[in-house]
C-alpha positions in Angstrom: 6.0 39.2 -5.6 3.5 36.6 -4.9 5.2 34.0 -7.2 8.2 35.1 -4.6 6.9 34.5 -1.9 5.5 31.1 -3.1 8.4 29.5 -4.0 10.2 30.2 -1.1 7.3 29.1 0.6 7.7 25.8 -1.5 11.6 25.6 -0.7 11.3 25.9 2.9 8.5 22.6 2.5 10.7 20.4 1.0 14.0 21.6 3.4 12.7 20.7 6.0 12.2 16.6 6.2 9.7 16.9 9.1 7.5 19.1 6.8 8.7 17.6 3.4 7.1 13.8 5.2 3.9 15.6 6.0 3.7 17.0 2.4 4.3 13.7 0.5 2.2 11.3 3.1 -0.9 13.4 2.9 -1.1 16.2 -0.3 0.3 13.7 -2.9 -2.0 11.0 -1.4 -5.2 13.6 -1.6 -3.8 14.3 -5.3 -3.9 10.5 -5.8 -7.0 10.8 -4.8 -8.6 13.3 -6.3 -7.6 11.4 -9.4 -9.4 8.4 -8.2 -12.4 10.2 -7.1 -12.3 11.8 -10.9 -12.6 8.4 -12.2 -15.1 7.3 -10.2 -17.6 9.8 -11.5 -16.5 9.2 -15.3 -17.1 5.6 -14.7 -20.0 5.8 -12.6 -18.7 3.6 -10.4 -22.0 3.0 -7.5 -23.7 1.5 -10.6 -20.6 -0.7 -11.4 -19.8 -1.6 -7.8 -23.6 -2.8 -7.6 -22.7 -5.4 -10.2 -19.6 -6.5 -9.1 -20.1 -7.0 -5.7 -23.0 -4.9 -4.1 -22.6 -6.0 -0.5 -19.3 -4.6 -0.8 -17.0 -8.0 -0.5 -13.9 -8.6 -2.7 -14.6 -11.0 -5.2 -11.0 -12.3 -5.6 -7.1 -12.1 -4.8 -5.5 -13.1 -1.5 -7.9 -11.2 0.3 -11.3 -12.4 -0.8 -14.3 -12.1 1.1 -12.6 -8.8 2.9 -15.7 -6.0 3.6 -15.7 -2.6 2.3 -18.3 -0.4 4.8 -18.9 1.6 2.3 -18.3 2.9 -1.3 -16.2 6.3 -0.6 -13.8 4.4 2.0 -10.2 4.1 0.6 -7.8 5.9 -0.5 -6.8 3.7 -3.2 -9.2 3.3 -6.4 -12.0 1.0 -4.5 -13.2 -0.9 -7.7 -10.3 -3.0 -8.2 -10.3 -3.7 -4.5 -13.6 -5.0 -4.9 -13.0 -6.7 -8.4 -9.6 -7.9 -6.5 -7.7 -6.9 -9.3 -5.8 -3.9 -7.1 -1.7 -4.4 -6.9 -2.5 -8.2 -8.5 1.2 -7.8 -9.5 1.9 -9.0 -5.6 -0.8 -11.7 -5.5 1.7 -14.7 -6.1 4.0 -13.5 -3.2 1.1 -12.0 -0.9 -0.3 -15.6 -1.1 2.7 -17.3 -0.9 3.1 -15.4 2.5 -0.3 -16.2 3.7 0.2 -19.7 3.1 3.8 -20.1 4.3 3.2 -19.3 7.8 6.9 -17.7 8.7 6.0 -14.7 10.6 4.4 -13.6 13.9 4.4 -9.8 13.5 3.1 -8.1 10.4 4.5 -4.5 10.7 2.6 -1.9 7.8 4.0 1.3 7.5 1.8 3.8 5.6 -1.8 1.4 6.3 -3.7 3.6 4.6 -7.2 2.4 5.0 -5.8 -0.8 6.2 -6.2 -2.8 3.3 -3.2 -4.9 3.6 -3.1 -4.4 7.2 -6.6 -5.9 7.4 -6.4 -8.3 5.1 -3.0 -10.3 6.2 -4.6 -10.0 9.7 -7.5 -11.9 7.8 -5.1 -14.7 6.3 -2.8 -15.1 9.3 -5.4 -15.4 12.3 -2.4 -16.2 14.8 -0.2 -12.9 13.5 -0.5 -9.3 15.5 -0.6 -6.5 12.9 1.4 -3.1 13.8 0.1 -0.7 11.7 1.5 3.0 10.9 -0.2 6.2 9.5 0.9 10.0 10.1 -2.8 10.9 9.0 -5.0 10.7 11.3 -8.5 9.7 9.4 -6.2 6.6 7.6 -5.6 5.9 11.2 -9.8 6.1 11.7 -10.2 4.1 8.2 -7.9 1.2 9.2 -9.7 0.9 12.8 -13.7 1.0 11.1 -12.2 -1.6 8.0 -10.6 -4.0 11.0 -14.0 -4.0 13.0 -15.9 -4.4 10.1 -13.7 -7.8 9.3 -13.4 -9.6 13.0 -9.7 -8.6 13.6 -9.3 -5.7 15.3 -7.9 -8.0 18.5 -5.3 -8.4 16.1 -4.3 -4.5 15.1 -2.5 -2.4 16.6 -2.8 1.6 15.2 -0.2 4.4 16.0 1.1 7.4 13.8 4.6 7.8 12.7 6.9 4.9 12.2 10.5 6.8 12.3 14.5 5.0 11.5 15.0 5.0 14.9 11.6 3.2 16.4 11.4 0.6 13.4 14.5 -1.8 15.0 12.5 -1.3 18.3 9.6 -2.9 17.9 8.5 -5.2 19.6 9.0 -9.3 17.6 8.2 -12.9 19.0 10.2 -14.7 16.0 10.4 -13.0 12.5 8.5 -10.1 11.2 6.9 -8.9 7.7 7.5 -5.8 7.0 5.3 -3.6 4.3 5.9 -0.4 3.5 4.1 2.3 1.3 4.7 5.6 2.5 5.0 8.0 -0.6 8.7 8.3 -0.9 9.5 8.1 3.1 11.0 4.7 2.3 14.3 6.3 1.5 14.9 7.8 5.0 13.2 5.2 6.9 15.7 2.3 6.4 19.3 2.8 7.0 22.3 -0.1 6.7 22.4 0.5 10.7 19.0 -0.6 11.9 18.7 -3.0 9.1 21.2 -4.5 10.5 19.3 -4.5 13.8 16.3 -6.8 11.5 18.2 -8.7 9.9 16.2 -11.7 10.0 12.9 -9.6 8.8 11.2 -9.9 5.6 10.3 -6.3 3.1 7.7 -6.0 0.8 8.1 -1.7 -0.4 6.3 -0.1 -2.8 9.5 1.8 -4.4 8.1 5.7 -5.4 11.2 6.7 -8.0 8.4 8.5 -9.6 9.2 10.7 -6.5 12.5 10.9 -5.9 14.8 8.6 -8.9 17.3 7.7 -6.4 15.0 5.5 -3.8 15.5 2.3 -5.5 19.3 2.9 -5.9 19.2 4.3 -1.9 17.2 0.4 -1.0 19.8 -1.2 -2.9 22.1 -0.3 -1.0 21.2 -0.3 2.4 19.6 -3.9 1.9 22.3 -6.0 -0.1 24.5 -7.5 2.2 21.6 -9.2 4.6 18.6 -9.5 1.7 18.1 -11.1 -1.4 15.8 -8.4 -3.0 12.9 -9.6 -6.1 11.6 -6.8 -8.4 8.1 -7.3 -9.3 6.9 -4.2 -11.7 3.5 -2.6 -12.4 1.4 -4.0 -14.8 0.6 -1.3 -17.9 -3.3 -0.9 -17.7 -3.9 -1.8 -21.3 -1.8 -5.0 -20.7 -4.4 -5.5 -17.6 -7.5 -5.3 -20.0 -5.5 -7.7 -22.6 -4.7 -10.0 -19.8 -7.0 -9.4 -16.8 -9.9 -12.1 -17.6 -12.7 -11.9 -14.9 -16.1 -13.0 -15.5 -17.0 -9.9 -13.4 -15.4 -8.1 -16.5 -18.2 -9.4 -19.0 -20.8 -6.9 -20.1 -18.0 -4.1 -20.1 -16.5 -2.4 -23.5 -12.6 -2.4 -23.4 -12.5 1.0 -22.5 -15.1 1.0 -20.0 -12.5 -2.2 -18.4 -9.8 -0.1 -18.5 -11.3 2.8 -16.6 -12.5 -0.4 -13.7 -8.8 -2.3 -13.7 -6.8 1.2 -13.6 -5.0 2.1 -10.4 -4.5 5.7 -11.8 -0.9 5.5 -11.5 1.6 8.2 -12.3 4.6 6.3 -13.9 5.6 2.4 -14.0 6.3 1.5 -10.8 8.5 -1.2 -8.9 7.6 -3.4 -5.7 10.8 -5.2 -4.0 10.2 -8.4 -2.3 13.2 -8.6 0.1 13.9 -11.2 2.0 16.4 -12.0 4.6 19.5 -14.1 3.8 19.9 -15.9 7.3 
């Protein structure tokens, strides 16, 4: 009876998309994040942390010199923050980005703890960053991380993004858009207010390992206005082969691949997409 009850409990969760984007923004991110708090304590990360970078700053990557407040901040496995080994898969475009100058509006939709939010506000003084959480203490996290760097003048925080207030916000020129929001992606974006940003850049994280047919569902809602660039996950023994940091010396191979691991569920895809006009 109560194996009954729970599964229709479960089916009625993922009918209903109001409940089913609640679900996937904030349990899967604590389940993330119980992982990441798991490895912490097999790594002992404080003591690790405390050689890297003790004062907290991120040692390299596009946003260098970026402040944690504190150990137990993110959401995201903190150590390769710090290292600045975290999503280096993206470095070359994030970079390229930073350095290009093309946008005025940065537009991140699932900030987290405000990690990209933050730090593009960080790289692009003259840019205002909209930033978009459903959960509330991400929300609280992106606000203490933007203080804690000099650019909260720049941030803007609010809760949901939906489909239909994306193509309503508010652009000077051309607009960045990053997106990683657990799956969301696929109902956020539709050919109709795509249309509507035509002239707007995408960087998505693409969560197949949630639903298969995201990547399939981007494809074709983006391919007439965008030119889209795959860039996949990096395997984490393929990071300890390749990842050379002098931060990294001292460290077994195994004790490397426990710092440099993102604690991802599956191989994972990023599109760049960029606008054809």
């Amino acid at each position: 009876m109560i194996k009954i009850l729970a599964r229709k409990f479960v089916l009625l969760l993922v009918n209903n998309s109001v409940t089913r984007k609640v679900v996937t923004a904030t349990i899967v991110r604590f389940a993330n994040f119980f992982e990441w708090e798991k490895g912490k304590l097999e790594l002992d990360a404080e003591n690790v942390v405390n050689t890297i970078s003790p004062d907290l700053t991120v040692k390299h990557g596009p946003f260098k010199s970026m402040v944690f407040p504190h150990l137990n901040f993110t959401y995201c496995p903190i150590i390769p923050m710090i290292l600045g080994s975290y999503e280096r898969e993206l470095h070359p475009i994030i970079e390229g980005i930073c350095q290009e100058g093309l946008y005025s509006e940065v537009i991140d939709i699932g900030c987290a703890e405000g990690y990209y939010a933050v730090g593009l506000a960080m790289r692009m003084p003259d840019v205002k960053v909209l930033a978009f959480d459903i959960d509330e203490n991400a929300r609280e996290l992106c606000h203490k991380l933007a203080s804690k760097n000099g650019v909260s003048e720049q941030l803007t925080i609010k809760g949901e993004c939906s489909p239909e207030i994306l193509p309503t916000i508010d652009v000077r020129t051309r607009a960045l858009v990053v997106v990683d929001c657990e799956g969301c992606e696929k109902t956020l974006f539709t050919k109709e207010n795509v249309l509507q940003m035509t002239k707007h850049d995408y960087l998505i994280e693409v969560h197949d390992c949630v639903d298969i047919t995201i990547s399939q569902v981007l494809r074709d809602v983006f391919e007439e206005t965008h030119e889209i660039k795959v860039i996949q996950t990096i395997d984490d023994i393929k990071k300890v082969q390749t990842y050379d940091y002098i931060e990294l010396q001292g460290y077994d191979l195994e004790k490397r691949r426990k710092i440099l691991s993102e604690y991802r569920n599956s191989a994972m895809e990023w599109f760049y997409i960029t606008s054809k006009r």
